[in-house]
SERO-4910 file (N, C-alpha, C, O; in steps of 0.05 Angstrom, whole numbers):
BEGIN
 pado doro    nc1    nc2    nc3   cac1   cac2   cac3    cc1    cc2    cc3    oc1    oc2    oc3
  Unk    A    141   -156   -781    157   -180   -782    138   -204   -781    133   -215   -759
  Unk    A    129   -211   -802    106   -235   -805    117   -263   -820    140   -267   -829
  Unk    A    101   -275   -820    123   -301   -838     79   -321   -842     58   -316   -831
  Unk    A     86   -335   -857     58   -345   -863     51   -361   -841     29   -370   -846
  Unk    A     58   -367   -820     47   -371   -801     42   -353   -779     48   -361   -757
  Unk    A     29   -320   -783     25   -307   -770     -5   -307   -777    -16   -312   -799
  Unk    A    -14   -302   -758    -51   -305   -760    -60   -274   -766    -84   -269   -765
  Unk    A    -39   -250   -772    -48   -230   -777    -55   -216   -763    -64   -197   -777
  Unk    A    -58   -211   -739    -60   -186   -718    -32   -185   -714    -14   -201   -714
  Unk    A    -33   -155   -708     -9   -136   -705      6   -151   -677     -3   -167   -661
  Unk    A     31   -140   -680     43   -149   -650     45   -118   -626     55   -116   -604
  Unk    A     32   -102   -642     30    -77   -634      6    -87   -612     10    -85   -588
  Unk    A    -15    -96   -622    -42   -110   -614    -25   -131   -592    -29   -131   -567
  Unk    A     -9   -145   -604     -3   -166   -584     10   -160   -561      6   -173   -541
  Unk    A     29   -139   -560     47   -135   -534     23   -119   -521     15   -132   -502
  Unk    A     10    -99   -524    -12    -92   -499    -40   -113   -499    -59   -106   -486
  Unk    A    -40   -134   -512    -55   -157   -501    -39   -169   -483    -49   -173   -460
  Unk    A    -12   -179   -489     -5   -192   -461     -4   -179   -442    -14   -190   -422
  Unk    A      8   -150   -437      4   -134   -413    -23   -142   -401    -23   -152   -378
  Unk    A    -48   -137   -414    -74   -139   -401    -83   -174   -387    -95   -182   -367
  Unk    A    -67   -190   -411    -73   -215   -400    -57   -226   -374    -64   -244   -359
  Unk    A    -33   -209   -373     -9   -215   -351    -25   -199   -325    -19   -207   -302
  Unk    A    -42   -180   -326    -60   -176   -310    -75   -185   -300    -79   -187   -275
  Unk    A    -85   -191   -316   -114   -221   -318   -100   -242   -296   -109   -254   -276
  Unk    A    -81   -240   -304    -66   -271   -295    -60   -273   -270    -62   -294   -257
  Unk    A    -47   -244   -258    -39   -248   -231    -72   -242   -216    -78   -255   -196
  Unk    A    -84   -230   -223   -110   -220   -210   -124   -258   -201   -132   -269   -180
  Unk    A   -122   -264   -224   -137   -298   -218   -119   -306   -206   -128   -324   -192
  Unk    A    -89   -304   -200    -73   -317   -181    -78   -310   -152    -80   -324   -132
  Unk    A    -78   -288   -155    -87   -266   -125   -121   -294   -118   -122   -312   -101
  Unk    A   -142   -286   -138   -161   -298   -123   -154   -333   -114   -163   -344    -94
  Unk    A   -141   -343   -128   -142   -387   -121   -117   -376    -98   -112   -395    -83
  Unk    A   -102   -355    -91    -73   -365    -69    -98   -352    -43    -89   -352    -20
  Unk    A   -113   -347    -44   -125   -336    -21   -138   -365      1   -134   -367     25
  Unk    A   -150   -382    -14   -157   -402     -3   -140   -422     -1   -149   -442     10
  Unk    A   -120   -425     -8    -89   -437    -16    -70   -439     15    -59   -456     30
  Unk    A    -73   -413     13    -59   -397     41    -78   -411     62    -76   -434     70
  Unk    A    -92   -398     67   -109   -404     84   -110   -441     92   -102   -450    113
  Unk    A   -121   -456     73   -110   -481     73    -80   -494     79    -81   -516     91
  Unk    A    -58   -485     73    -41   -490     79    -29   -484    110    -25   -500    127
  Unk    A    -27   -459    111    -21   -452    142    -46   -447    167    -41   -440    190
  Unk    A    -76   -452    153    -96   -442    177    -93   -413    179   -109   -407    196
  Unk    A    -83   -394    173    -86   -367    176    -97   -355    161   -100   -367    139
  Unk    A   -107   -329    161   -129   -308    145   -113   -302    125    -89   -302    130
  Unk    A   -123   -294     95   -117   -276     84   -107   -255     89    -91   -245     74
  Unk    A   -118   -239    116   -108   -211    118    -73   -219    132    -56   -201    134
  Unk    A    -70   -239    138    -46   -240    153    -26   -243    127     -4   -231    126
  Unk    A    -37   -259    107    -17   -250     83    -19   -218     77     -1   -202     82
  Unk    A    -34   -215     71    -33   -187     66    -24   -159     79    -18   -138     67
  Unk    A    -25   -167    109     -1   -153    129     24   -164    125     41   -160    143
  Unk    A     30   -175    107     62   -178    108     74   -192    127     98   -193    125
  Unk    A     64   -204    145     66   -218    164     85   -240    163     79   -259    177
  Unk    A    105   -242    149    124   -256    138    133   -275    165    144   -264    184
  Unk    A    128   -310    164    141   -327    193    150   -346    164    137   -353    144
  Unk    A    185   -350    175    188   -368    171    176   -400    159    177   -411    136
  Unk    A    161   -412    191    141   -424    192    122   -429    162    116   -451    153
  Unk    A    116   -406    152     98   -416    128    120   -407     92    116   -395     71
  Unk    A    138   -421    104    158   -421     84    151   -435     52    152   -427     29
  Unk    A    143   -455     64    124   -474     38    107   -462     21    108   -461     -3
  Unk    A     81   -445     44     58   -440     35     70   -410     13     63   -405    -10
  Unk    A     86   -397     29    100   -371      6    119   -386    -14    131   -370    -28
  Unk    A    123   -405    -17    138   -413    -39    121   -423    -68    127   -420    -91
  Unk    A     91   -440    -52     69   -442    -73     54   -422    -83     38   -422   -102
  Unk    A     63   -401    -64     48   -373    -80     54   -364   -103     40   -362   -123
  Unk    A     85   -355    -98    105   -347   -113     99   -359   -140     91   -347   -160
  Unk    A    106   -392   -137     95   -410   -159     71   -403   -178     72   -395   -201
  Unk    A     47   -406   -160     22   -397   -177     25   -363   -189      8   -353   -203
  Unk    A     47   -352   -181     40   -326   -190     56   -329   -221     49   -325   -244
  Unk    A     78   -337   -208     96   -344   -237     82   -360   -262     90   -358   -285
  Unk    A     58   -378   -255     55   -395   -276     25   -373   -294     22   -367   -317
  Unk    A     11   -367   -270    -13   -355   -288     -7   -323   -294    -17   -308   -310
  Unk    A      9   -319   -278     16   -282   -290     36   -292   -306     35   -273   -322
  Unk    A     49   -302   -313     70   -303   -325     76   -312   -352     84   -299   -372
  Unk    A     71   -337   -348     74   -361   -365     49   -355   -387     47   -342   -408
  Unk    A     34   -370   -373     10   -374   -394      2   -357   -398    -13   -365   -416
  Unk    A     -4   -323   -397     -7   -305   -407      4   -309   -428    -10   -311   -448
  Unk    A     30   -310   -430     55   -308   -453     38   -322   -470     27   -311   -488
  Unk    A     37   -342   -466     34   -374   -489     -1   -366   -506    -12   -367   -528
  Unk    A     -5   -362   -487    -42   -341   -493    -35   -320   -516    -33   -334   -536
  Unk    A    -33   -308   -519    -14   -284   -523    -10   -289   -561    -21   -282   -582
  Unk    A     15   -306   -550     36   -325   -581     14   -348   -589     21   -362   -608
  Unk    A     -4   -351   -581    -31   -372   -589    -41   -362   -603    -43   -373   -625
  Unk    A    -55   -329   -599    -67   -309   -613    -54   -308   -640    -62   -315   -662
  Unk    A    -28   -296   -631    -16   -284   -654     -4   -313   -678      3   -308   -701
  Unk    A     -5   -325   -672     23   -346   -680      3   -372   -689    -12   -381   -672
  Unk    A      4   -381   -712     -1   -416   -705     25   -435   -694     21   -459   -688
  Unk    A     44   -425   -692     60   -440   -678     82   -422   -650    106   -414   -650
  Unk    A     62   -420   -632     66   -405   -607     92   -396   -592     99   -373   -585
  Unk    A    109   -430   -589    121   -432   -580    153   -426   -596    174   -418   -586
  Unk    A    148   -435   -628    169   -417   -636    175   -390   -646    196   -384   -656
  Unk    A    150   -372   -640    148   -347   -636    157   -340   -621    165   -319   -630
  Unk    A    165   -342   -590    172   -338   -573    207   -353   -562    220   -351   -540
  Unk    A    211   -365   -584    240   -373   -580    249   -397   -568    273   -402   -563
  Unk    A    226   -415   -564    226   -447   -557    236   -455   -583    221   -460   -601
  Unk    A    262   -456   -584    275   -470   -614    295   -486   -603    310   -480   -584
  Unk    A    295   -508   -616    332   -529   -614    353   -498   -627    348   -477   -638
  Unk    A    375   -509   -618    404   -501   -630    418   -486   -605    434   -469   -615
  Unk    A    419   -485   -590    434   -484   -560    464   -496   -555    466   -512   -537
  Unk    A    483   -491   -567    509   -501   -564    515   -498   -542    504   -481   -529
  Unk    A    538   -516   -528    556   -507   -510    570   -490   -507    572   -478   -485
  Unk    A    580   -484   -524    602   -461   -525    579   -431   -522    581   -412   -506
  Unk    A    563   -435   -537    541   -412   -517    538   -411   -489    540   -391   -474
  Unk    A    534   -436   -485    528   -433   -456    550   -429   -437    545   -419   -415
  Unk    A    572   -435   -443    591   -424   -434    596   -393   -434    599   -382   -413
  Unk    A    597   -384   -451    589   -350   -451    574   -337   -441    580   -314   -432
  Unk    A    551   -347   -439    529   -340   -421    537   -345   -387    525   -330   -371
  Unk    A    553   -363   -380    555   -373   -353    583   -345   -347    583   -335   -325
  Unk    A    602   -336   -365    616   -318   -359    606   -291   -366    612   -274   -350
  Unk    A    598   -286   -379    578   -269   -380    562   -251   -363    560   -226   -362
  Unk    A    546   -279   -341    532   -275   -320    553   -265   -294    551   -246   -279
  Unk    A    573   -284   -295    597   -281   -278    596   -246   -272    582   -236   -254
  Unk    A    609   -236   -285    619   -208   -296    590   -191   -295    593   -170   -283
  Unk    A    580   -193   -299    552   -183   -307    535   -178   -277    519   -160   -278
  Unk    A    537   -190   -255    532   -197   -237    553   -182   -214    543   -180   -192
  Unk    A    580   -173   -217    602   -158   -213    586   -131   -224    571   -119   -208
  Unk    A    587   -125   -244    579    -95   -247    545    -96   -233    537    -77   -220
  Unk    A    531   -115   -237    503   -113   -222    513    -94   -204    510    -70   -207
  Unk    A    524   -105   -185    537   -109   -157    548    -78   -148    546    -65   -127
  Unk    A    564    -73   -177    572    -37   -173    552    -15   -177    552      8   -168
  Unk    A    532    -27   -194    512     -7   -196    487      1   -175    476     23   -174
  Unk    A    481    -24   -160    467    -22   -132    488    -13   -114    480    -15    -91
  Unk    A    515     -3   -115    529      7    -96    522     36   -106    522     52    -88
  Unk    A    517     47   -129    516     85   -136    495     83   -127    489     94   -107
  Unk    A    473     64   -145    439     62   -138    437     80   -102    429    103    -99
  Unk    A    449     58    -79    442     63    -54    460     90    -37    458     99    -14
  Unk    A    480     98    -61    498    130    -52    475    150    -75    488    168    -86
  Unk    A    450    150    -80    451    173   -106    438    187    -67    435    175    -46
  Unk    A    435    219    -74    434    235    -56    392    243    -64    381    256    -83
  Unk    A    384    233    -49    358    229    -47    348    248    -25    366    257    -10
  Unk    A    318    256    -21    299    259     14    312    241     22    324    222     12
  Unk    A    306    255     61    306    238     77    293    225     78    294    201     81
  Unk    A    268    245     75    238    218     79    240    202     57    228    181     62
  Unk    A    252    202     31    245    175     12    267    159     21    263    135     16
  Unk    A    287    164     31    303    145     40    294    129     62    298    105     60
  Unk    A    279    139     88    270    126    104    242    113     91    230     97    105
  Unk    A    233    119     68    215    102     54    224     73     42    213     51     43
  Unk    A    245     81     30    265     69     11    273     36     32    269     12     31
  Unk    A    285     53     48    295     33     71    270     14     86    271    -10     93
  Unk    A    260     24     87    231     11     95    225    -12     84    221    -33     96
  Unk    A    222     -8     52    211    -29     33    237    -59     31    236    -84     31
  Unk    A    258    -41     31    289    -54     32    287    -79     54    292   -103     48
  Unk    A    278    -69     85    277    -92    102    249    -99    102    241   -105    124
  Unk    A    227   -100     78    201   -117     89    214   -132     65    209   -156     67
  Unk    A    233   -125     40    236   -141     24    260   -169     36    261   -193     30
  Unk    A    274   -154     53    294   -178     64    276   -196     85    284   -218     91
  Unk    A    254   -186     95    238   -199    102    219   -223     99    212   -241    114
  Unk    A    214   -217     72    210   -236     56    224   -254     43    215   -276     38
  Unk    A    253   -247     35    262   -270     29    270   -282     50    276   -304     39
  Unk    A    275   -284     72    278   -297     97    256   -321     92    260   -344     85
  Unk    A    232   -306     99    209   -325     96    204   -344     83    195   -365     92
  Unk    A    212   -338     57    207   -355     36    229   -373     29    224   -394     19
  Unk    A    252   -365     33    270   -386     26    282   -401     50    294   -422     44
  Unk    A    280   -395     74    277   -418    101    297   -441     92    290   -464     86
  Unk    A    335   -429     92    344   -453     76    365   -473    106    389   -470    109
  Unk    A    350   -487    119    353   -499    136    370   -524    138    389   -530    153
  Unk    A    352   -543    108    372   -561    101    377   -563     70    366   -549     53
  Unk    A    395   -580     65    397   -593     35    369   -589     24    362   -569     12
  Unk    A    351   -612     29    324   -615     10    313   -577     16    308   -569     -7
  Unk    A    311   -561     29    295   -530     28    305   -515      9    293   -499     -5
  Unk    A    345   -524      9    359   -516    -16    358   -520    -46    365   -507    -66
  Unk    A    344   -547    -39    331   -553    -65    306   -547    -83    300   -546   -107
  Unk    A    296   -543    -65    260   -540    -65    270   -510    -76    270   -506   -100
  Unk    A    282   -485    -55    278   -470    -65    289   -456    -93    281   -436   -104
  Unk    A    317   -479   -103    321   -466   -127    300   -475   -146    299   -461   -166
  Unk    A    282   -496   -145    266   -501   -157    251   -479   -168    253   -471   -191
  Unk    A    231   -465   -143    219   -441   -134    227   -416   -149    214   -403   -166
  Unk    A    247   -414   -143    262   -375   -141    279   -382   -154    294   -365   -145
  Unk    A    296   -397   -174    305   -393   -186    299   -410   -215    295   -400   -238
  Unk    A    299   -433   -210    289   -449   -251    275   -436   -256    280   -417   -271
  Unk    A    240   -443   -241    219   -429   -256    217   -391   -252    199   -381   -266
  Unk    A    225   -379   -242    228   -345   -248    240   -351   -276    227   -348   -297
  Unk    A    265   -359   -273    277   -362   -304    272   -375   -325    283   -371   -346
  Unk    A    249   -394   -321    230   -396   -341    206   -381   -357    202   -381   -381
  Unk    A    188   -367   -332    170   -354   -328    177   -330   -336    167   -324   -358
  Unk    A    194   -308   -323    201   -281   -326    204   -277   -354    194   -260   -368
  Unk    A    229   -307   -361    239   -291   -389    223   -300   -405    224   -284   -424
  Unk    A    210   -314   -409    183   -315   -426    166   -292   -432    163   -281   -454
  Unk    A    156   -289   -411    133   -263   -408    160   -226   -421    153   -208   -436
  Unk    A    179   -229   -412    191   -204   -407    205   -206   -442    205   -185   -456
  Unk    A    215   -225   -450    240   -222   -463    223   -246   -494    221   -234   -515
  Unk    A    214   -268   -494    190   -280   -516    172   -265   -519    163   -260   -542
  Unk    A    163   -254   -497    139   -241   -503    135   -205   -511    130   -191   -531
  Unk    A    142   -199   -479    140   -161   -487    163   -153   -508    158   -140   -528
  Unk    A    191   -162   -501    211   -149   -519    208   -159   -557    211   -144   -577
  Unk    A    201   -186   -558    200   -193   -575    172   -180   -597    171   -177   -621
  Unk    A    158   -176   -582    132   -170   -598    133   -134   -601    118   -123   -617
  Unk    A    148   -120   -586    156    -92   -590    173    -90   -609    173    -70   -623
  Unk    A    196   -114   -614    217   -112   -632    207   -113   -653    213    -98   -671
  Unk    A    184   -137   -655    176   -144   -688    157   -113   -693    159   -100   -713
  Unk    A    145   -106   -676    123    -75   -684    136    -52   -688    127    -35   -703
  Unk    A    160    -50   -674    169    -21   -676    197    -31   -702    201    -15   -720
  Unk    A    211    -53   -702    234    -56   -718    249    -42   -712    261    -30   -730
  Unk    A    258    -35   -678    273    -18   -662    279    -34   -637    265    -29   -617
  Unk    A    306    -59   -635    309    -71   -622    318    -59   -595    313    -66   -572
  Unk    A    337    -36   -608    347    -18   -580    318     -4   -568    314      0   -544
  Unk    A    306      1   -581    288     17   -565    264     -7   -544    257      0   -522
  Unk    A    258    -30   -554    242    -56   -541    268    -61   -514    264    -57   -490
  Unk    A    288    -68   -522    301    -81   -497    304    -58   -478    297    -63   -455
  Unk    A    313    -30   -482    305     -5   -465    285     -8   -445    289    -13   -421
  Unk    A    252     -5   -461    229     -2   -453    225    -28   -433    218    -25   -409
  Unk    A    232    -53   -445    223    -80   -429    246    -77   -401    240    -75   -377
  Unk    A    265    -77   -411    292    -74   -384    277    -56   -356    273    -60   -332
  Unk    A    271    -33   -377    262    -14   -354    235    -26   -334    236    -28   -310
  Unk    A    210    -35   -353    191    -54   -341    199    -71   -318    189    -71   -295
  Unk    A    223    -88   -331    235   -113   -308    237   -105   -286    226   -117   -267
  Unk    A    252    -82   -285    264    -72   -259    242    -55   -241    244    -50   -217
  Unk    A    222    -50   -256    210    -34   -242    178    -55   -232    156    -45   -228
  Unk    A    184    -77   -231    156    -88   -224    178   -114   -205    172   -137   -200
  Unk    A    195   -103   -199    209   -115   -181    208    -98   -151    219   -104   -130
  Unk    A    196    -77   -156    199    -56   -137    218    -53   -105    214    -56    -81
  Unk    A    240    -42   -125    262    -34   -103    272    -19   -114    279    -24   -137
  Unk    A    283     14    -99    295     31   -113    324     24   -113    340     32   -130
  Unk    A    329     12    -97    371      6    -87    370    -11   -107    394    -14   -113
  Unk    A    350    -32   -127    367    -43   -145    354    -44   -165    355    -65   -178
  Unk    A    339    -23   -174    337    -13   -196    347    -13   -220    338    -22   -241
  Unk    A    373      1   -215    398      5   -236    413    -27   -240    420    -35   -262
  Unk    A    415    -41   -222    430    -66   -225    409    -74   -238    416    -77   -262
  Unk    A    378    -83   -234    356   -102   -247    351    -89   -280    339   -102   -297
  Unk    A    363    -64   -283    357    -54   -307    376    -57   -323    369    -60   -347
  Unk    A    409    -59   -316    427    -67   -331    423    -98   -334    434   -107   -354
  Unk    A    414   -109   -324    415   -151   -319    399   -152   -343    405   -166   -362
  Unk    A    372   -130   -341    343   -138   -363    366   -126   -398    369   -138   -420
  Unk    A    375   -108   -391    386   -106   -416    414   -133   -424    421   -136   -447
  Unk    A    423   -144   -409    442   -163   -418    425   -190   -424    431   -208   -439
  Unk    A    401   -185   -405    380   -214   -416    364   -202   -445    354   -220   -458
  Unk    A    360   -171   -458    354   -173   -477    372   -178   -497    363   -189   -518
  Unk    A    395   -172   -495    413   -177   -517    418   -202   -520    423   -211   -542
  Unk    A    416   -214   -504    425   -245   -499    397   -259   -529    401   -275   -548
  Unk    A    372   -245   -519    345   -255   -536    341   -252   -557    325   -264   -571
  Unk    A    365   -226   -566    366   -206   -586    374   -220   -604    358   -228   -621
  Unk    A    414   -230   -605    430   -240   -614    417   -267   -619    415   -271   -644
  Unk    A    407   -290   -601    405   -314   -602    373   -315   -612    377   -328   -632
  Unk    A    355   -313   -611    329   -312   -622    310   -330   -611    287   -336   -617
  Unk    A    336   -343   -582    325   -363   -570    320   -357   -539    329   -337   -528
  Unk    A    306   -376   -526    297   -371   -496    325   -388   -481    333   -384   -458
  Unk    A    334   -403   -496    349   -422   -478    372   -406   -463    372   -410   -438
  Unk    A    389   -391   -470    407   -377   -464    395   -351   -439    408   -347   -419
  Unk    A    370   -337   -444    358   -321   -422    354   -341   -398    357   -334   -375
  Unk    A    344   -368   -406    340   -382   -378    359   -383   -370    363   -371   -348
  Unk    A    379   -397   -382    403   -412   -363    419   -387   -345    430   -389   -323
  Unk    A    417   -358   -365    427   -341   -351    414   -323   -322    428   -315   -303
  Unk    A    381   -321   -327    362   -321   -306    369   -337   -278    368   -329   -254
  Unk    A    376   -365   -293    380   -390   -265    395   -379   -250    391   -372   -227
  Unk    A    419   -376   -268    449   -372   -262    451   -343   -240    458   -346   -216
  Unk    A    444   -320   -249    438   -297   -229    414   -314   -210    429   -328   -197
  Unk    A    400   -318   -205    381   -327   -179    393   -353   -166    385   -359   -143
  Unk    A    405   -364   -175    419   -392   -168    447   -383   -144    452   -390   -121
  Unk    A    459   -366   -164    490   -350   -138    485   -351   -113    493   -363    -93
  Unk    A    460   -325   -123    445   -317    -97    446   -340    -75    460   -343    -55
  Unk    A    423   -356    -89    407   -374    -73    439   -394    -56    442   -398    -32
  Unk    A    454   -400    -72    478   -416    -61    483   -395    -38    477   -400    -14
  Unk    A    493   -372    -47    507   -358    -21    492   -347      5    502   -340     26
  Unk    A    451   -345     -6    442   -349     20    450   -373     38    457   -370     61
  Unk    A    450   -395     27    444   -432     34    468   -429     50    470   -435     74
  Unk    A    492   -416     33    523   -421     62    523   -402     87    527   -406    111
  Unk    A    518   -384     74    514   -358    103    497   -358    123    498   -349    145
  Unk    A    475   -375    106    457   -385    131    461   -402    150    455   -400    173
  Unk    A    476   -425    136    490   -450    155    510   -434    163    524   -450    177
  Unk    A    523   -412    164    547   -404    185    529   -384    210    541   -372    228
  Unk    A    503   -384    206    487   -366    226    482   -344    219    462   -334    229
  Unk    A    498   -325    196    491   -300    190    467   -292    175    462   -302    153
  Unk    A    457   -278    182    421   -257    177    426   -252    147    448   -253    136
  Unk    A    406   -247    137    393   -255    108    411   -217     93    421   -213     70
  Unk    A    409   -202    112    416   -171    107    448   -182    108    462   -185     88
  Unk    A    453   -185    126    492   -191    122    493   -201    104    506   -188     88
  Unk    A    483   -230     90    493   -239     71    488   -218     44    507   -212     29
  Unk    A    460   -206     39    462   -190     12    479   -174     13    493   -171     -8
  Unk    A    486   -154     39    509   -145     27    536   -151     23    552   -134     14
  Unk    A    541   -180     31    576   -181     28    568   -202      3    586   -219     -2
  Unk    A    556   -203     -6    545   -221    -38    547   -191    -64    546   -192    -88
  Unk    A    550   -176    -52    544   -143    -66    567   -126    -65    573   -115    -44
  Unk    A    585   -121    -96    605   -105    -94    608    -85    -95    590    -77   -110
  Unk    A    621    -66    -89    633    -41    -78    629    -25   -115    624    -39   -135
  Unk    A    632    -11   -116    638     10   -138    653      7   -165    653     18   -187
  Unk    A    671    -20   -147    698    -27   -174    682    -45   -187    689    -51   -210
  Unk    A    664    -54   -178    641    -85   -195    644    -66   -226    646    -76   -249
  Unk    A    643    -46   -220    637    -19   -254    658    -31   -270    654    -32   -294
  Unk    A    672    -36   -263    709    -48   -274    699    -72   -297    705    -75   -321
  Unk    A    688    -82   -286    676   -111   -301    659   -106   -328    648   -125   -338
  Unk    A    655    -79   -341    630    -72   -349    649    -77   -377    636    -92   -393
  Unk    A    673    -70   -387    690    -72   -407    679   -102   -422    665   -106   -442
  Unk    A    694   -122   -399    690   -158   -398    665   -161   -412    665   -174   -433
  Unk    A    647   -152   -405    616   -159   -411    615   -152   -435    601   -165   -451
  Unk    A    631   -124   -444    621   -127   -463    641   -141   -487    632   -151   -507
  Unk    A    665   -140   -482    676   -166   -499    657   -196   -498    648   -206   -519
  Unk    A    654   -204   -476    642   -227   -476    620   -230   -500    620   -244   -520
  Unk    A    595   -207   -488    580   -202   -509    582   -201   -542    566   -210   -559
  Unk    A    600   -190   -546    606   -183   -575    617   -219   -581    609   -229   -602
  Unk    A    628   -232   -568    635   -259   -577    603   -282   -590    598   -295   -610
  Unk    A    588   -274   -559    565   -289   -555    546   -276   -585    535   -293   -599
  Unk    A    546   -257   -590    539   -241   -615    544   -261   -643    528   -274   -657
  Unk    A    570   -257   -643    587   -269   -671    579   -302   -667    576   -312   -689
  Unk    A    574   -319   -647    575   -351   -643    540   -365   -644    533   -388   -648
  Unk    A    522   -339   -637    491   -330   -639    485   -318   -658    466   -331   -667
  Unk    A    488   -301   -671    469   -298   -702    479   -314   -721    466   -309   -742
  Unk    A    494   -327   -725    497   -355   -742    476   -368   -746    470   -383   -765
  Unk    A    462   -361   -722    440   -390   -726    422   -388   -711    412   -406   -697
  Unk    A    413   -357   -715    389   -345   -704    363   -357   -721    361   -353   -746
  Unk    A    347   -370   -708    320   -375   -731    309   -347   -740    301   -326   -730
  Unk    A    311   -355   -759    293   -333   -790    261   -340   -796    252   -352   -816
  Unk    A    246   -329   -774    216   -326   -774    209   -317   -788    184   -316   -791
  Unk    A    226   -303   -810    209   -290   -840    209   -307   -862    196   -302   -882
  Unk    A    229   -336   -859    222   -353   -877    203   -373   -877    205   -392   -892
  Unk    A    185   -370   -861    162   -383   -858    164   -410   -842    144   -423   -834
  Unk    A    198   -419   -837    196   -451   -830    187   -450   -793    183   -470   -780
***
């Protein structure tokens, strides 16, 4: 899938260049947050690195986060669509044509979408596993609630703000760039096997999120953010929907926190029971609408404009 502004390397070439460069990227993030940290809170590297999660350096884990998102993430991508592309950014789905009425679909969409999330981390945490991987499982579960404690420290208004900034715009800038412009899109144009790219990438998403209890929910979300990329040819619709799932969240930490309750109570009463599966019908009506109202006016990269 080439158009005369392709500089002629494969995208076969290109999706395991960005893998290597998205490597590249966090590795150089890993080395500048070391003295970062350290500067910001006075504490060692190794104390990040024990997991040592305080409150207290809520800021300094929020600029981490940042720098990881921008050089593993981002600019890999754009590196990447530089290579391949003389025009980068509309390779990757930085295009005008974003209607409302899309975005509306997308915002119910997420609604519903976020309901079945919700039922599938309920089978995810009943499948019948070891004990010991469960007491593994569980382990990672509370250093991970651990961390978001840490990092999102939502105390007042302005921390509420800062952090949707943080954990939720830019992930949903960053992620779907790298995951959905970049890996899905450059597998779709090489293989010309869209079901098989949003599969492979979905599965990726979820699994460099590392948690087994939401696995299945992060792998169904990656497949409604590939279709979303699929149908529309654009980034605008994966962001707003990215926001939108990390944004809930982030609201229903911000209230539960001001009522006193612990970061574990809130994920799970934010998290539905089994019937969330019920919602899976909706989604996909929704989808099939967002379909018919999005390839109308999907940009056509094979006409060269």
């Amino acid at each position: 899938m080439y158009d005369h502004q392709s500089k002629g390397i494969s995208y076969t070439a290109g999706f395991f260049m960005l893998i290597a460069f998205a490597i590249a990227g966090l590795i150089f993030a890993g080395i500048i947050s070391g003295p970062i940290w350290e500067g910001m809170t006075g504490k060692s590297v190794k104390a990040l690195a024990d997991s040592s999660f305080d409150p207290a350096d809520s800021t300094a884990y929020k600029i981490l986060q940042a720098i990881n998102q921008v050089f593993g993430y981002f600019i890999p991508t754009f590196l990447t669509a530089f290579v391949l592309h003389r025009k980068p950014f509309r390779l990757l789905g930085y295009v005008p044509g974003f209607s409302s009425s899309q975005g509306i679909l997308v915002l119910l969409i997420m609604i519903f979408a976020l309901l079945v999330s919700g039922g599938l981390s309920y089978v995810n945490h009943e499948l019948p596993i070891p004990a010991d991987w469960r007491l593994k499982f569980d382990g990672w579960e509370a250093d991970y609630l651990k961390q978001v404690e840490a990092i999102v420290n939502l105390q007042t208004g302005a921390d509420f703000f800062i952090a949707l900034l943080i954990m939720a715009i830019l992930p949903a800038i960053c992620e779907e760039t790298l995951f959905r412009g970049g890996l899905q899109n450059f597998l779709t144009r090489s293989t010309r096997n869209p079901v098989l790219a949003i599969l492979i990438v979905s599965l990726i998403f979820s699994a460099v999120h590392f948690s087994f209890y939401g696995f299945l929910s992060r792998f169904f979300l990656g497949i409604i953010l590939g279709l979303l990329y699929h149908y529309s040819g654009r980034m605008w619709p994966n962001i707003l929907a990215h926001f939108l799932n990390n944004g809930i969240v982030l609201v229903a930490l911000y209230i539960y926190k001001q009522q006193g309750k612990p970061v574990d109570q809130t994920m799970n009463e934010v998290e539905a029971g089994w019937w969330g599966l019920l919602a899976l019908p909706v989604v996909m009506v929704l989808m099939k609408l967002f379909k018919r109202k999005a390839e109308s006016t999907h940009p056509d990269f094979n006409n060269g404009s």
